[in-house]
C-alpha positions as CSV (number, residue, x, y, z in Angstrom):
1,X,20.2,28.6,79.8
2,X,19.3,25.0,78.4
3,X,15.9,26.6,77.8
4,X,17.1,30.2,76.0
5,X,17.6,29.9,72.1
6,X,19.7,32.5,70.1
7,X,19.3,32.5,66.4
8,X,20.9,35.2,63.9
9,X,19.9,35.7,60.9
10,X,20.4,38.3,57.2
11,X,18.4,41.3,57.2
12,X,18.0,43.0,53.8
13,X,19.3,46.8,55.3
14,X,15.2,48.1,55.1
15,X,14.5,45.4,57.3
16,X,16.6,46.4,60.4
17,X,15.0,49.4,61.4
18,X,11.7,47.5,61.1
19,X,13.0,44.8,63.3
20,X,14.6,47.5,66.1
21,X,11.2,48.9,65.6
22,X,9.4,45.9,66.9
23,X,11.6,45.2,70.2
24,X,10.4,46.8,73.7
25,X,13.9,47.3,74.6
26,X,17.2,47.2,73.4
27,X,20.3,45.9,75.1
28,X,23.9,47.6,74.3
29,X,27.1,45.5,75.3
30,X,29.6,47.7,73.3
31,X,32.4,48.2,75.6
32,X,35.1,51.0,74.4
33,X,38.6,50.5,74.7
34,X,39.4,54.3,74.4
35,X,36.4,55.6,75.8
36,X,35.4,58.0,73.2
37,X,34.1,55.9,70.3
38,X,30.6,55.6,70.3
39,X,28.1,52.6,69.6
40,X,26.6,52.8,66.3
41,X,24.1,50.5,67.5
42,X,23.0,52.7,70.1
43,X,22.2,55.7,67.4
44,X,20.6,52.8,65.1
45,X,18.4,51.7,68.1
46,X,17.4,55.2,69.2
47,X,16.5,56.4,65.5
48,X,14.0,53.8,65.8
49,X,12.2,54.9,68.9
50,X,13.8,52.3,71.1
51,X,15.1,52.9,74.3
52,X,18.2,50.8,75.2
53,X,20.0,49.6,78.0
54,X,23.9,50.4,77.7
55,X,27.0,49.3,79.5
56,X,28.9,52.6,80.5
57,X,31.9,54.3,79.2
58,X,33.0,57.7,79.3
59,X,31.6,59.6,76.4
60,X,28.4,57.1,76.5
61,X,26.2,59.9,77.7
62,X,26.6,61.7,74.5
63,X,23.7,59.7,73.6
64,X,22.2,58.0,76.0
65,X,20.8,59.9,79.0
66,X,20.0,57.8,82.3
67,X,16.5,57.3,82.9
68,X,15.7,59.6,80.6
69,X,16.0,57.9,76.9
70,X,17.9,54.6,78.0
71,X,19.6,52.9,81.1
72,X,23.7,52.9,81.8
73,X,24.7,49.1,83.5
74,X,28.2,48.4,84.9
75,X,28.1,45.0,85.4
76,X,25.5,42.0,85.1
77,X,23.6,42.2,88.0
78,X,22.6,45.8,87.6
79,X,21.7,44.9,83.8
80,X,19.6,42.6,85.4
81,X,17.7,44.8,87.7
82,X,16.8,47.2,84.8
83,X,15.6,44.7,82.7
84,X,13.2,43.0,85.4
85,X,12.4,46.8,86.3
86,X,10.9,47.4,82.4
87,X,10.1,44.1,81.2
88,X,8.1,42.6,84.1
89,X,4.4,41.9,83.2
90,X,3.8,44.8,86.0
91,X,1.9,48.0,85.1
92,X,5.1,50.0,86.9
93,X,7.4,48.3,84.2
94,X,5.3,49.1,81.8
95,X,5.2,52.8,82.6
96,X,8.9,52.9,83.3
97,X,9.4,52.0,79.7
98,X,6.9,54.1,78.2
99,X,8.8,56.8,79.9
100,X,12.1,55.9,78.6
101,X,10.3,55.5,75.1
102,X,8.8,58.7,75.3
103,X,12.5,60.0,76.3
104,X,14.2,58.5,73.1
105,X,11.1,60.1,70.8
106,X,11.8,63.6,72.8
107,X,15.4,63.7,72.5
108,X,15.6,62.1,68.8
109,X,13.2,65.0,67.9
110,X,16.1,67.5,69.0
111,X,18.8,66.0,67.4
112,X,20.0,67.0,64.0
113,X,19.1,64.8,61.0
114,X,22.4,63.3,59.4
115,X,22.5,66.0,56.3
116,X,21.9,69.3,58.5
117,X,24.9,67.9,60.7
118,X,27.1,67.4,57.5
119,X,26.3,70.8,56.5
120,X,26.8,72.2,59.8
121,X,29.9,70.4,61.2
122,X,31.5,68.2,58.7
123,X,31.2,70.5,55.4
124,X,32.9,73.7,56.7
125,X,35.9,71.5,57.7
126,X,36.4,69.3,54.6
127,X,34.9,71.4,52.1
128,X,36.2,75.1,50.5
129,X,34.4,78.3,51.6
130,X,32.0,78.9,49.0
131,X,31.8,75.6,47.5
132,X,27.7,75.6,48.1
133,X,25.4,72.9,49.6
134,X,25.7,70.1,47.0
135,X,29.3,70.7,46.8
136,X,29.4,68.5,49.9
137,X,27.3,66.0,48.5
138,X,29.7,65.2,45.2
139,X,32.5,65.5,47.5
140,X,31.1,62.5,49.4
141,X,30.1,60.6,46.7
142,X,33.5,60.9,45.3
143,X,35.1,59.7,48.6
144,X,32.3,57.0,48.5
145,X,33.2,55.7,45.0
146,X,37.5,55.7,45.7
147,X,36.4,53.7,48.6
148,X,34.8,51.2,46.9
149,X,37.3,51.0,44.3
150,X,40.0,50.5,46.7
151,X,38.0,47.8,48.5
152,X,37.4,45.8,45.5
153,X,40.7,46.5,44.1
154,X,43.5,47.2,46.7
């Protein structure tokens, strides 16, 4: 490790989707303590087209799929193995992540964009019937704005 240098840094919120963007690969270490709350991360990463490597949970492979859009570790050694396996200067490594980056695009293309799942899931539930699309859409932005208010003066 004497020769491995970590350095964080701010990124303006436009920035980190260009920056998950650039990466060949990304690495999850979110571990869930009830095993059903799920990485944001993860859904950051593969929105970008990246596929990730993920420690394993229960409800994990709600979004990622092994060895189709991402790998699922359990402990170091098999974290390890997968990233040799897809980062080696090899042309198999190379294909094995094209694969899995061809995975993420493939199943990102399937899932529902964040508004059609409001409208779909979230909207019937919190909204009244009838109350029409951009009903939801004040709604939010009124639960938006009592948040802030609360956070900058509760």
């Amino acid at each position: 490790l004497r020769r491995i240098g970590i350095a964080t840094l701010w990124l303006e919120p436009a920035d980190y989707p260009v920056l998950l963007g650039c990466a060949d690969l990304g690495v999850c270490l979110h571990g869930s303590t009830s095993g059903l709350d799920l990485p944001m991360k993860v859904l950051d990463m593969l929105g970008c087209g990246l596929p990730v490597c993920a420690v394993g949970f229960d409800c994990l492979s709600e979004l990622v799929v092994d060895g189709t859009n991402g790998l699922i570790f359990r402990d170091a050694r098999q974290l390890a193995s997968q990233l040799l396996r897809l980062l080696a200067p090899t042309k198999e490594a190379a294909a094995a992540l094209a694969a899995l980056r061809a995975g993420v695009a493939a199943s990102e293309a399937k899932r529902p964009r964040w508004a059609e799942n409001w409208n779909e899931v979230a909207a019937p539930v919190l909204l009244p019937r009838g109350a029409g699309p951009h009903a939801a859409t004040r709604r939010l932005m009124r639960l938006g704005t009592l948040a802030l208010l609360v956070a900058l003066f509760g």
